[in-house]
Each structure stands twice: as C-alpha cells, then as structure tokens.
N, CA, C and O atoms as CSV, one atom per row, in Angstrom:
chain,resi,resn,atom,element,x,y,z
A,1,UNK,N,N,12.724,-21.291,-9.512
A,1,UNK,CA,C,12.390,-20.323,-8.493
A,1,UNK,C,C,11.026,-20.695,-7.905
A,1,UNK,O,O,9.990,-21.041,-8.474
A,2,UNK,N,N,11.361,-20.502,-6.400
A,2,UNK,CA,C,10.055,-20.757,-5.775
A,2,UNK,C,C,9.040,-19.492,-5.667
A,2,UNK,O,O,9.436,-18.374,-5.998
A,3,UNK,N,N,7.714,-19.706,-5.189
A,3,UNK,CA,C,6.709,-18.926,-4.666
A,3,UNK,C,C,7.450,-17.780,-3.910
A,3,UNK,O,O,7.572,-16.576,-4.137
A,4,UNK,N,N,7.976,-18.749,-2.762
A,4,UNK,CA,C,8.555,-17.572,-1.437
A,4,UNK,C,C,9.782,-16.997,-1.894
A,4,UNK,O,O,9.988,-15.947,-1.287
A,5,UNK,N,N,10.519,-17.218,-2.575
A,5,UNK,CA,C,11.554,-17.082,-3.634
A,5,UNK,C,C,11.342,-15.894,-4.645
A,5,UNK,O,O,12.195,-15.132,-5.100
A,6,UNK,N,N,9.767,-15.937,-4.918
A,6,UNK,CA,C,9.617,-14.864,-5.854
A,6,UNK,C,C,9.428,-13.617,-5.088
A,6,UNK,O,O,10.050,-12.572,-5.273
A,7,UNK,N,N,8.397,-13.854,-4.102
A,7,UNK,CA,C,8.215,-12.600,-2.856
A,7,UNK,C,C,9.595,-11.759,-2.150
A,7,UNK,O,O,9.972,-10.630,-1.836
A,8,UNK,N,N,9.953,-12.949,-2.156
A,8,UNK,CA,C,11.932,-12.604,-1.625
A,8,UNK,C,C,12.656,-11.278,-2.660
A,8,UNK,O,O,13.260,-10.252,-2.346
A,9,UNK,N,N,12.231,-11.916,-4.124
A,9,UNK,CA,C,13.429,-11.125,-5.436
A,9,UNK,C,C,12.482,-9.733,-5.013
A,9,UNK,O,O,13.010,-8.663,-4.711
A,10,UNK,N,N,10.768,-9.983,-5.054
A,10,UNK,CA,C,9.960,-9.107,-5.746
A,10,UNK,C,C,10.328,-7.665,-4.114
A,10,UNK,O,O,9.918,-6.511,-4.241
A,11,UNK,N,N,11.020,-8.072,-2.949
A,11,UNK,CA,C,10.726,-7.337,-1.906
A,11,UNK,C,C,9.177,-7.170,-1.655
A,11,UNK,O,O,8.857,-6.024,-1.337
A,12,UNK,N,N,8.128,-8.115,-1.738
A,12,UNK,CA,C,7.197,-8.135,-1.717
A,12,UNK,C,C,6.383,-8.924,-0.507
A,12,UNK,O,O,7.002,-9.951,-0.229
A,13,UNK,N,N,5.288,-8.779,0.231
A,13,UNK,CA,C,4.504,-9.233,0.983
A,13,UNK,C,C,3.745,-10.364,0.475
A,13,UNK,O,O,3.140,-10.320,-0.596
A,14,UNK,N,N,3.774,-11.292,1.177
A,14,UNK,CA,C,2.871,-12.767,1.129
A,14,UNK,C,C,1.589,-12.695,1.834
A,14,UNK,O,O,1.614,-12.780,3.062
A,15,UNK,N,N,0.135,-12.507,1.042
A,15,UNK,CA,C,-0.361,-11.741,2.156
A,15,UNK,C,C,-1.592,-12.788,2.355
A,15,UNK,O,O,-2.521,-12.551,3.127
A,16,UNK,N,N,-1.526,-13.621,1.804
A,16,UNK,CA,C,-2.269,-15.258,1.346
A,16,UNK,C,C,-1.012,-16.405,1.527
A,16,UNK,O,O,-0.339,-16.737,0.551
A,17,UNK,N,N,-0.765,-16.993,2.941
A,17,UNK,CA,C,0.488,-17.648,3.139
A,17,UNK,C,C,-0.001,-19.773,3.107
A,17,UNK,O,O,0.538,-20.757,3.613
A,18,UNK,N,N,-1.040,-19.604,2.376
A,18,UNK,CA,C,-1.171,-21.165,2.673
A,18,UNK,C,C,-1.575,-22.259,1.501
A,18,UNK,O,O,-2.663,-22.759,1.217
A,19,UNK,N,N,-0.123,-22.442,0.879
A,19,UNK,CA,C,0.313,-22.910,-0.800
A,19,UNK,C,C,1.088,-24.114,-0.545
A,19,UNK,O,O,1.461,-24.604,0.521
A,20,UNK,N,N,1.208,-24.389,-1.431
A,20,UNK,CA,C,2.143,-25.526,-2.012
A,20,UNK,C,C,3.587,-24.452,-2.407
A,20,UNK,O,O,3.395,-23.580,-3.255
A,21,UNK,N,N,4.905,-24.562,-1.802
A,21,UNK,CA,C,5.694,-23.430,-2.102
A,21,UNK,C,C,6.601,-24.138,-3.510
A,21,UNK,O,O,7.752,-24.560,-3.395
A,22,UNK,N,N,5.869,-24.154,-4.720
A,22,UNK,CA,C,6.387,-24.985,-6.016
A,22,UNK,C,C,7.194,-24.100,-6.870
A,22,UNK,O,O,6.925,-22.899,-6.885
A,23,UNK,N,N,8.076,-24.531,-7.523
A,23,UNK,CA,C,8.572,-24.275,-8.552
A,23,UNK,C,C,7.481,-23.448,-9.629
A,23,UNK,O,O,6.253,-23.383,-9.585
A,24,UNK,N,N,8.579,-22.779,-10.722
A,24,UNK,CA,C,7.536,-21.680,-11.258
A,24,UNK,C,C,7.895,-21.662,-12.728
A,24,UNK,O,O,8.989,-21.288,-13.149
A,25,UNK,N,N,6.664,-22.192,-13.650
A,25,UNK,CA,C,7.200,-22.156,-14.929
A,25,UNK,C,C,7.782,-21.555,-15.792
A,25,UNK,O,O,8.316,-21.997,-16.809
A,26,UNK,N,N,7.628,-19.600,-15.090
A,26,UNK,CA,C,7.217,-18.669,-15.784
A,26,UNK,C,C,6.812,-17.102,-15.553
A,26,UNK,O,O,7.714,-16.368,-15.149
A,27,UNK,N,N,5.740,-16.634,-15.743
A,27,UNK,CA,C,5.578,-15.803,-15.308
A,27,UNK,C,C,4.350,-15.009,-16.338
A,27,UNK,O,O,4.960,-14.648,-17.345
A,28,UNK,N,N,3.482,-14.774,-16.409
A,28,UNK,CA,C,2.451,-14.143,-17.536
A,28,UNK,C,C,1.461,-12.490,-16.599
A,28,UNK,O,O,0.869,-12.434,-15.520
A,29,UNK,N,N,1.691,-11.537,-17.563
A,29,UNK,CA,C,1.487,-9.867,-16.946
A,29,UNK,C,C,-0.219,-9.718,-17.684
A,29,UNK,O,O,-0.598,-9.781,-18.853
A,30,UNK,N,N,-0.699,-9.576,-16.837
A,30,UNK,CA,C,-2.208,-9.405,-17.555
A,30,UNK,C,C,-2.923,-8.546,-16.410
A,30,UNK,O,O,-2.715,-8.484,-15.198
A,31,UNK,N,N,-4.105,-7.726,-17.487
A,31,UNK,CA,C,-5.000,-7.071,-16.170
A,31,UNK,C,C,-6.370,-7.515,-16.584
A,31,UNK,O,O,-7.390,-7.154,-15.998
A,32,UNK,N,N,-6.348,-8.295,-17.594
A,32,UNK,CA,C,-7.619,-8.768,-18.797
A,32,UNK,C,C,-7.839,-10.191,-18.278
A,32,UNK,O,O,-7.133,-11.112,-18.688
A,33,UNK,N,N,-8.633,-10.343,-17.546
A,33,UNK,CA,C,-8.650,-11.745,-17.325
A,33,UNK,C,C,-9.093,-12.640,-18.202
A,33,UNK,O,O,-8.747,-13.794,-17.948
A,34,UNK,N,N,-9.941,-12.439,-19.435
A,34,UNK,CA,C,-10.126,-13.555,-20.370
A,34,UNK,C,C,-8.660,-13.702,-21.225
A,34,UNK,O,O,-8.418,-14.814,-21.693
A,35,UNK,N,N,-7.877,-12.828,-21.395
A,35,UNK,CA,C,-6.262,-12.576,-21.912
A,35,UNK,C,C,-5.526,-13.670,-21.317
A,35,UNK,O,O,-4.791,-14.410,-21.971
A,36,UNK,N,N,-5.749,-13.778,-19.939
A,36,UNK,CA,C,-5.330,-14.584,-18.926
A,36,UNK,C,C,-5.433,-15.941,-18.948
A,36,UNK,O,O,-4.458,-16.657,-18.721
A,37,UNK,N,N,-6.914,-16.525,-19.292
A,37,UNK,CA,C,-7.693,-17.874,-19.389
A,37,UNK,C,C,-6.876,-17.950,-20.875
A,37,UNK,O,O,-6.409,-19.082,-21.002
A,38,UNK,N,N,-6.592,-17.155,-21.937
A,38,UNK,CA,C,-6.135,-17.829,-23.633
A,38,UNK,C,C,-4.761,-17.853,-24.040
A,38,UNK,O,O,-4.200,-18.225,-25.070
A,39,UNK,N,N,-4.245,-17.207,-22.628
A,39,UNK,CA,C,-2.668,-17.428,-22.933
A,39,UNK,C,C,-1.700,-17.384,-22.023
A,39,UNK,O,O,-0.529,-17.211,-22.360
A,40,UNK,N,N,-2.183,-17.582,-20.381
A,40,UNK,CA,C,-1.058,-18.025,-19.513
A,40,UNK,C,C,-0.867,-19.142,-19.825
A,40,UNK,O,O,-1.328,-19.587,-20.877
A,41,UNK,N,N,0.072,-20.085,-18.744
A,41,UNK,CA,C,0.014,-21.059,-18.561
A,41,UNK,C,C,0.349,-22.181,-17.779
A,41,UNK,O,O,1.420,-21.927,-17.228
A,42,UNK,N,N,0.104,-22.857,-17.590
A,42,UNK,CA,C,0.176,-24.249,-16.012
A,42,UNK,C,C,1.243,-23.517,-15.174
A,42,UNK,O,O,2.299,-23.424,-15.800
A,43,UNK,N,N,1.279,-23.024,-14.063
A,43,UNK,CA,C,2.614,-23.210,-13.540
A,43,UNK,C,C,3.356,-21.923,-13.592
A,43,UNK,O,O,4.401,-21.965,-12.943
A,44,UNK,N,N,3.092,-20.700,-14.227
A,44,UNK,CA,C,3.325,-19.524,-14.244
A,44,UNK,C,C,2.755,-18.543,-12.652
A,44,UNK,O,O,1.916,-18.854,-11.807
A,45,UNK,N,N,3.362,-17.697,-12.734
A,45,UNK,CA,C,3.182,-16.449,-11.827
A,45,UNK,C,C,2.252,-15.192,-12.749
A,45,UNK,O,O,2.588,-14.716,-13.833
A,46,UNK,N,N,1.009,-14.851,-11.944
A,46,UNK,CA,C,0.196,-13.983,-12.765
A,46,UNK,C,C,0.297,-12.619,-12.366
A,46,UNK,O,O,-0.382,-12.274,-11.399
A,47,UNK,N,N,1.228,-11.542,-13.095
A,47,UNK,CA,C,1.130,-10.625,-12.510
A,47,UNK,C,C,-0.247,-9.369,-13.119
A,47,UNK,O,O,-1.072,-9.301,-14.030
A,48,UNK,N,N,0.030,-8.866,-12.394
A,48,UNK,CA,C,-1.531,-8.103,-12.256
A,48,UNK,C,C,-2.330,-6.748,-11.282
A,48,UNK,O,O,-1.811,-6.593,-10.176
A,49,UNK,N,N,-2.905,-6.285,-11.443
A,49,UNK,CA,C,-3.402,-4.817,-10.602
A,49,UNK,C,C,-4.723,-5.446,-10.266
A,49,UNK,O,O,-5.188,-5.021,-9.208
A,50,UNK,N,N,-5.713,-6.671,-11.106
A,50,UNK,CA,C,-6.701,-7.515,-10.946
A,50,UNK,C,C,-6.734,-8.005,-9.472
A,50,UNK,O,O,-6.173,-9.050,-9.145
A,51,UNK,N,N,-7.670,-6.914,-8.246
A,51,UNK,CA,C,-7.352,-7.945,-6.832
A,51,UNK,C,C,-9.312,-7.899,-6.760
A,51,UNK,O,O,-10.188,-7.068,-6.522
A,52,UNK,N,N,-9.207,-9.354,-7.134
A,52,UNK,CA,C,-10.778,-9.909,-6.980
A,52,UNK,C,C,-10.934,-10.836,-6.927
A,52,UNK,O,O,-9.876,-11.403,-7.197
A,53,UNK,N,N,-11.805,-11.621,-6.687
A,53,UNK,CA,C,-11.525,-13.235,-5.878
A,53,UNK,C,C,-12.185,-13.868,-7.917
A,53,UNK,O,O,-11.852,-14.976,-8.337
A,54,UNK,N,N,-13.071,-12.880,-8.788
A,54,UNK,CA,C,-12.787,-13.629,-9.949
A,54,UNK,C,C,-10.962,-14.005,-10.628
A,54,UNK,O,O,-10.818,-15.015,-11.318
A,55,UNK,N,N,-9.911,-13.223,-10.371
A,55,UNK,CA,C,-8.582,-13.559,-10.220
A,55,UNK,C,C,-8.124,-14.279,-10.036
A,55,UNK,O,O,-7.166,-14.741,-10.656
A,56,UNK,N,N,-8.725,-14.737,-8.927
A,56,UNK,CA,C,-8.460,-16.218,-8.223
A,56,UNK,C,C,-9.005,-17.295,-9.073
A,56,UNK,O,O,-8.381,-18.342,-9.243
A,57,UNK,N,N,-9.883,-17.117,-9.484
A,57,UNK,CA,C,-11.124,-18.056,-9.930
A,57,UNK,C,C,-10.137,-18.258,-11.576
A,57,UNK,O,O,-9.821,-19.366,-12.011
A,58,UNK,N,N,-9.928,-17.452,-11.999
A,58,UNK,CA,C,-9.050,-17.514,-13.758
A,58,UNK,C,C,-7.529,-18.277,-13.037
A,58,UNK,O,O,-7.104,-19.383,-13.373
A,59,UNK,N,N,-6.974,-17.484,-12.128
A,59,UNK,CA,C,-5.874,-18.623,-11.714
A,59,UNK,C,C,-5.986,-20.104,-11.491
A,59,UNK,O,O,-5.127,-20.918,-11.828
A,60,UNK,N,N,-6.987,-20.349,-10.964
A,60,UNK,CA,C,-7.556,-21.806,-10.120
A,60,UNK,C,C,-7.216,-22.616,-11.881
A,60,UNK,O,O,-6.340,-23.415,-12.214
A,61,UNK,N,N,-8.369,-21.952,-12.709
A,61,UNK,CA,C,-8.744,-22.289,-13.955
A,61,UNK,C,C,-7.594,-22.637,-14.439
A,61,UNK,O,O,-7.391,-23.849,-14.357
A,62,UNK,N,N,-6.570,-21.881,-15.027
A,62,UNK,CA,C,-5.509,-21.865,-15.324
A,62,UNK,C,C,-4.113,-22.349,-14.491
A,62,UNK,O,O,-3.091,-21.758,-14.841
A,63,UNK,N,N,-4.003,-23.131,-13.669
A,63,UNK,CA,C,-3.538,-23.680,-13.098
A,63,UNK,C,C,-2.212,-23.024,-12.753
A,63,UNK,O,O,-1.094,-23.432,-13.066
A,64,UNK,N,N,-2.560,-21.815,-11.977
A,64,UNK,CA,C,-1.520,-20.586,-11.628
A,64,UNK,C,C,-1.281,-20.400,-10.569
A,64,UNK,O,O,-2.072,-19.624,-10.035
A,65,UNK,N,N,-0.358,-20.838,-9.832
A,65,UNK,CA,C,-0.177,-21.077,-8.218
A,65,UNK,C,C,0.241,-19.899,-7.262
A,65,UNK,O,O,0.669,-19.904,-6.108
A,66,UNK,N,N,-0.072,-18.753,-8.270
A,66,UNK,CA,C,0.469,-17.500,-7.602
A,66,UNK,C,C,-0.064,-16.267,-8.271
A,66,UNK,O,O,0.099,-16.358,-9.488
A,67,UNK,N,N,-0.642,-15.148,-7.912
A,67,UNK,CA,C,-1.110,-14.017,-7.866
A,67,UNK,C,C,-0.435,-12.653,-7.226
A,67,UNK,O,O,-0.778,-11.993,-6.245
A,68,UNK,N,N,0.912,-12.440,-8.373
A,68,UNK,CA,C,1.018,-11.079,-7.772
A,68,UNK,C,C,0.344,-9.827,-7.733
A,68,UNK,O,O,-0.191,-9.780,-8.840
A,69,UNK,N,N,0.120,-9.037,-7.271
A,69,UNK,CA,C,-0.735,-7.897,-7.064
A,69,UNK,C,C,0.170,-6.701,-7.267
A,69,UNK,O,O,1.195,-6.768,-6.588
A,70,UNK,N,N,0.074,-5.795,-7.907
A,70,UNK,CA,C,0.846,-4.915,-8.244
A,70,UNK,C,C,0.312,-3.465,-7.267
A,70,UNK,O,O,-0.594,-3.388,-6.438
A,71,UNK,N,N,1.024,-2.690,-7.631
A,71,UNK,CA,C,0.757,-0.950,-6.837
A,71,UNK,C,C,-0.095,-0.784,-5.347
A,71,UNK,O,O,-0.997,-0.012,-5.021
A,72,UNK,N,N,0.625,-1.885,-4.595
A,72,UNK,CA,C,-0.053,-2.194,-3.296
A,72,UNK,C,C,-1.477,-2.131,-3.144
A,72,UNK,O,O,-1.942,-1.504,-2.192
A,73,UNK,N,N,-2.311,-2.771,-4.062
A,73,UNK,CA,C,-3.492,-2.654,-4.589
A,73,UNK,C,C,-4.422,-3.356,-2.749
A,73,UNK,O,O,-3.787,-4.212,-2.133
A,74,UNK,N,N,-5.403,-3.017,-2.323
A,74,UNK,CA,C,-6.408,-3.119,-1.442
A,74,UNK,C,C,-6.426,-4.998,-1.665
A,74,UNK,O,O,-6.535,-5.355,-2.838
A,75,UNK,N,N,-6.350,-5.847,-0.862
A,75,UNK,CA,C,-6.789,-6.720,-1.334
A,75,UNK,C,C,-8.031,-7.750,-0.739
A,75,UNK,O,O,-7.787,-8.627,0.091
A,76,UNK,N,N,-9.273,-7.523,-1.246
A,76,UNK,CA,C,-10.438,-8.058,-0.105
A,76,UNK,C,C,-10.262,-9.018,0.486
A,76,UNK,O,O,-9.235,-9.670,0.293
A,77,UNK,N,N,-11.233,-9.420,1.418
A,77,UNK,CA,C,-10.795,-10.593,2.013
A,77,UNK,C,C,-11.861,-11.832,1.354
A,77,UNK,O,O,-11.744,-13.034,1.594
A,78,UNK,N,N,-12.589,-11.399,0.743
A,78,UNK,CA,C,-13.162,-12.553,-0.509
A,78,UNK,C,C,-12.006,-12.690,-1.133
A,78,UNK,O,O,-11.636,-13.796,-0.739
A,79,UNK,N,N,-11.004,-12.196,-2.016
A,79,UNK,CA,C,-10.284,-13.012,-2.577
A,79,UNK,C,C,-9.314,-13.218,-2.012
A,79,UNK,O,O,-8.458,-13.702,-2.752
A,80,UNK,N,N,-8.818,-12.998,-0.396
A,80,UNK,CA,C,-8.048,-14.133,0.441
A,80,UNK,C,C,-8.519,-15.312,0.675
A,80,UNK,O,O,-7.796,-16.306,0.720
A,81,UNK,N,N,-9.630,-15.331,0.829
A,81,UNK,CA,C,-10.607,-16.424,1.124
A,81,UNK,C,C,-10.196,-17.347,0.116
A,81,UNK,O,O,-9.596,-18.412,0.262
A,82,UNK,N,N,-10.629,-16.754,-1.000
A,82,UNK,CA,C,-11.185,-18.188,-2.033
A,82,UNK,C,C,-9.367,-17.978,-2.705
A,82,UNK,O,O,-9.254,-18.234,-3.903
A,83,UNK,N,N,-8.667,-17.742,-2.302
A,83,UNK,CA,C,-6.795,-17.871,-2.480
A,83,UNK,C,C,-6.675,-18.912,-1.631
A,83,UNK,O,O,-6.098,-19.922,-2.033
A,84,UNK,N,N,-7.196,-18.855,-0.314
A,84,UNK,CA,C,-6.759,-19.620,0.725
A,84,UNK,C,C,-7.381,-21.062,0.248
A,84,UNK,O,O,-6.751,-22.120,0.239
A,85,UNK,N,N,-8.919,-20.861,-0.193
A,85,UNK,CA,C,-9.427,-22.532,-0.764
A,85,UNK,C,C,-8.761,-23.160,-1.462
A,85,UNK,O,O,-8.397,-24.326,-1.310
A,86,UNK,N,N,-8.445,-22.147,-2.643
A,86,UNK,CA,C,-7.780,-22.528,-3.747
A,86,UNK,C,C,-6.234,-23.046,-3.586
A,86,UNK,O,O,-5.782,-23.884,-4.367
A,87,UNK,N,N,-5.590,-22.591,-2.709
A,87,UNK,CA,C,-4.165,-23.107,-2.335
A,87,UNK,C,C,-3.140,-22.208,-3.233
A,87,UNK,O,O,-2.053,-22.658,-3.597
A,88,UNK,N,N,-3.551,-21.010,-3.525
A,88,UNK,CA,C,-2.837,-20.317,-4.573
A,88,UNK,C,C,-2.602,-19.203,-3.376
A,88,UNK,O,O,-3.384,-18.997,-2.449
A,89,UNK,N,N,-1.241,-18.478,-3.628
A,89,UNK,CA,C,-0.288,-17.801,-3.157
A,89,UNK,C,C,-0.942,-16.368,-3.822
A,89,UNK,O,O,-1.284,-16.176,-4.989
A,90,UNK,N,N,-1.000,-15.291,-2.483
A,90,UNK,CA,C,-1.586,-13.655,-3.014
A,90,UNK,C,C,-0.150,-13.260,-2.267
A,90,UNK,O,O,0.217,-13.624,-1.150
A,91,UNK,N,N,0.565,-12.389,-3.234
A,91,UNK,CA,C,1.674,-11.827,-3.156
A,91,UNK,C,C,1.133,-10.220,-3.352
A,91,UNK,O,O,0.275,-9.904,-4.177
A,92,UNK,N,N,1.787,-9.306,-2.459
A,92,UNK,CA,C,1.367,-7.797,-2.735
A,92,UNK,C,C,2.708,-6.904,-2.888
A,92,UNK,O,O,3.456,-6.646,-1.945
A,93,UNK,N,N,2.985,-6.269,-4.847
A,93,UNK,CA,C,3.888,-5.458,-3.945
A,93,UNK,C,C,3.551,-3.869,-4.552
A,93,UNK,O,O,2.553,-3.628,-5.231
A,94,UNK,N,N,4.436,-2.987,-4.225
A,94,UNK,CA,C,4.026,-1.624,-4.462
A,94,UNK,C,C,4.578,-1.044,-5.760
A,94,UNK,O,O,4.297,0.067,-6.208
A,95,UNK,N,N,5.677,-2.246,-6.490
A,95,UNK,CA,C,5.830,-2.185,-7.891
A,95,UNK,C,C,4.684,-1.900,-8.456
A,95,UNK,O,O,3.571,-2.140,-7.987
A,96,UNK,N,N,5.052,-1.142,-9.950
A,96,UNK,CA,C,4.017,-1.546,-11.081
A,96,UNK,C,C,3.974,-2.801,-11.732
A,96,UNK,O,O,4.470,-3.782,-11.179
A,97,UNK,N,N,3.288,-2.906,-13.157
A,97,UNK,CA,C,3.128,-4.614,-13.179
A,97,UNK,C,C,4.701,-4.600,-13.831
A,97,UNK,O,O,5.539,-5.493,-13.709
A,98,UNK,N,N,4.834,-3.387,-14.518
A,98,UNK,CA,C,6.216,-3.037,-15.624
A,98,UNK,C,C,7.529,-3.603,-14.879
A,98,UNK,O,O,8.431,-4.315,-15.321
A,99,UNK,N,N,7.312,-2.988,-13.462
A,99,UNK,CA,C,8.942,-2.962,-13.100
A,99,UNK,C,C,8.437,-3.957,-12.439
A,99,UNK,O,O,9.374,-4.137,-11.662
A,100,UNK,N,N,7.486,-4.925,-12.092
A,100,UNK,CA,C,7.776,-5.951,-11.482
A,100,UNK,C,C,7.713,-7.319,-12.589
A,100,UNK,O,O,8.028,-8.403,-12.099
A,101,UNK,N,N,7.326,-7.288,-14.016
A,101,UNK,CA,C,7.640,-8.089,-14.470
A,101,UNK,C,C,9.255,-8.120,-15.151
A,101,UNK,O,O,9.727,-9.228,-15.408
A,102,UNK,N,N,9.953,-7.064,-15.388
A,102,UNK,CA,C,11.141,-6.666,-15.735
A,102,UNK,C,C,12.321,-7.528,-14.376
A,102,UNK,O,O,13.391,-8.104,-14.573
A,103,UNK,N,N,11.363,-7.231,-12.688
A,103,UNK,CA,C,12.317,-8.241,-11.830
A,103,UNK,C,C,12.193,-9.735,-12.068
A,103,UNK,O,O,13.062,-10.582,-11.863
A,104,UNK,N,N,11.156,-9.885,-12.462
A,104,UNK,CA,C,10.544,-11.277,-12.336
A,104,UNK,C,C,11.492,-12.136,-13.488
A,104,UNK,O,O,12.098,-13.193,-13.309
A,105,UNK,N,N,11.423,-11.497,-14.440
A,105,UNK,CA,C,12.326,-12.133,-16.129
A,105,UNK,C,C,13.740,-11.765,-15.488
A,105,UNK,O,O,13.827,-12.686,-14.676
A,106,UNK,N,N,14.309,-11.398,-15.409
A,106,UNK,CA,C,15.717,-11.262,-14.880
A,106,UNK,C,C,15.957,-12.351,-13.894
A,106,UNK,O,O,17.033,-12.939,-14.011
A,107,UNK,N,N,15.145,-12.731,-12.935
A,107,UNK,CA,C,15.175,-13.500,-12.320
A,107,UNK,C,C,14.710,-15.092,-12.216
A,107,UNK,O,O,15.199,-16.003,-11.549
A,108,UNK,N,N,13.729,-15.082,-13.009
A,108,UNK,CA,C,13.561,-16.101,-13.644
A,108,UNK,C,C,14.767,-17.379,-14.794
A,108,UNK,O,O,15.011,-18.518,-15.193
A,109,UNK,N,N,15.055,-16.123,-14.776
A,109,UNK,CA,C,16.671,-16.389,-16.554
A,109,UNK,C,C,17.692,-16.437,-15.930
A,109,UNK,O,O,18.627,-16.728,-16.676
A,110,UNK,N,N,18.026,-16.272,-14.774
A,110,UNK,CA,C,19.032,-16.635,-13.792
A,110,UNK,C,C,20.478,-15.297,-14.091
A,110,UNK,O,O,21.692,-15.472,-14.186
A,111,UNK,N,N,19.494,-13.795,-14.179
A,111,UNK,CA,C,20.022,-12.911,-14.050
A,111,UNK,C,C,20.157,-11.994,-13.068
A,111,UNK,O,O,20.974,-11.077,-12.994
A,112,UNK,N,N,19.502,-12.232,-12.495
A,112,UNK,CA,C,19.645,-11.568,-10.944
A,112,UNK,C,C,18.160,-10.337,-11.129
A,112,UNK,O,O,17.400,-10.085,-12.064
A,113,UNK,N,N,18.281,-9.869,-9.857
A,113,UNK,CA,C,17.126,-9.132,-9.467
A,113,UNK,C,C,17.412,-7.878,-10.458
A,113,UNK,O,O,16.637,-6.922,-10.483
C-alpha cells in the first residue's frame, strides 16, 4: 500500500502533497515521540494527534515517510514546511488514532477498509 493509497482507505486529506508516493512497511500509533524514535520503524506510517514540526523531525529520524494526524488536529505551517523539506507526506483525518489504526491494519493485511 501506497502513501496516496493510505489517504484513499483512511478517507483522509493530503495536506503536505510533495513525497516520494512509496510503499509502506507498516504502520506504528504513538503520541510519545521518544516511544516513536525506540520502536517505529524504516518505512512505517506514524499515526498520531502529535502536529509539530518536532514530529516531523522524529519521522525524518526514523525514516517514516508519512505522518498521519488524527481528530482533524490544526496543522501549523512550520510543520508543513519542514514535511515539505523533509519529503514526508502530512495526511489529516478526523478519525481517532483508535479507529484509524484499526483501518490502517485491516488494510494493510489485505482485509479491506
């Protein structure tokens, strides 16, 4: 499953559109960003209520090509910015992180939305 692929399942907004549209290892639910840096991993989707350009900065780190944003959270334009440097994908949707990681694993496992 792709980036735009995930926005597609998630009925979700792409609100940072300028990525690499890659394949997805995964998927890791965190609002703890040092949680984030000790146990995502390469290639996963980070879901999250976390909209701050340090977010970005633990994704970059962690080599996470995508940032969903959960409960249609505000999202500054510092961390569009440094999304947009970074080449990492800001996805927004009005799910919680619950019911949007519950779409994400279903869909991921090739169970449907």
């Amino acid at each position: 499953m792709t980036i735009r692929q995930v926005a597609e399942t998630l009925g979700a907004e792409i609100a940072q559109s300028e990525f690499e549209d890659v394949e997805l290892a995964g998927a890791y639910t965190s609002d703890l960003l040092s949680d984030v840096m000790a146990n995502a991993h390469d290639g996963e989707t980070l879901i999250t209520i976390q909209a701050h350009k340090n977010t970005v900065a633990v994704a970059s780190l962690v080599n996470i090509p995508v940032i969903v944003v959960c409960n249609s959270r505000p999202l500054p334009e510092d961390m569009l910015k440094a999304a947009k440097d970074e080449g990492i994908a800001v996805i927004r949707t009005r799910e919680n992180q619950f019911t949007t990681s519950g779409k994400l694993y279903k869909a991921l496992n090739g169970e449907g939305a």
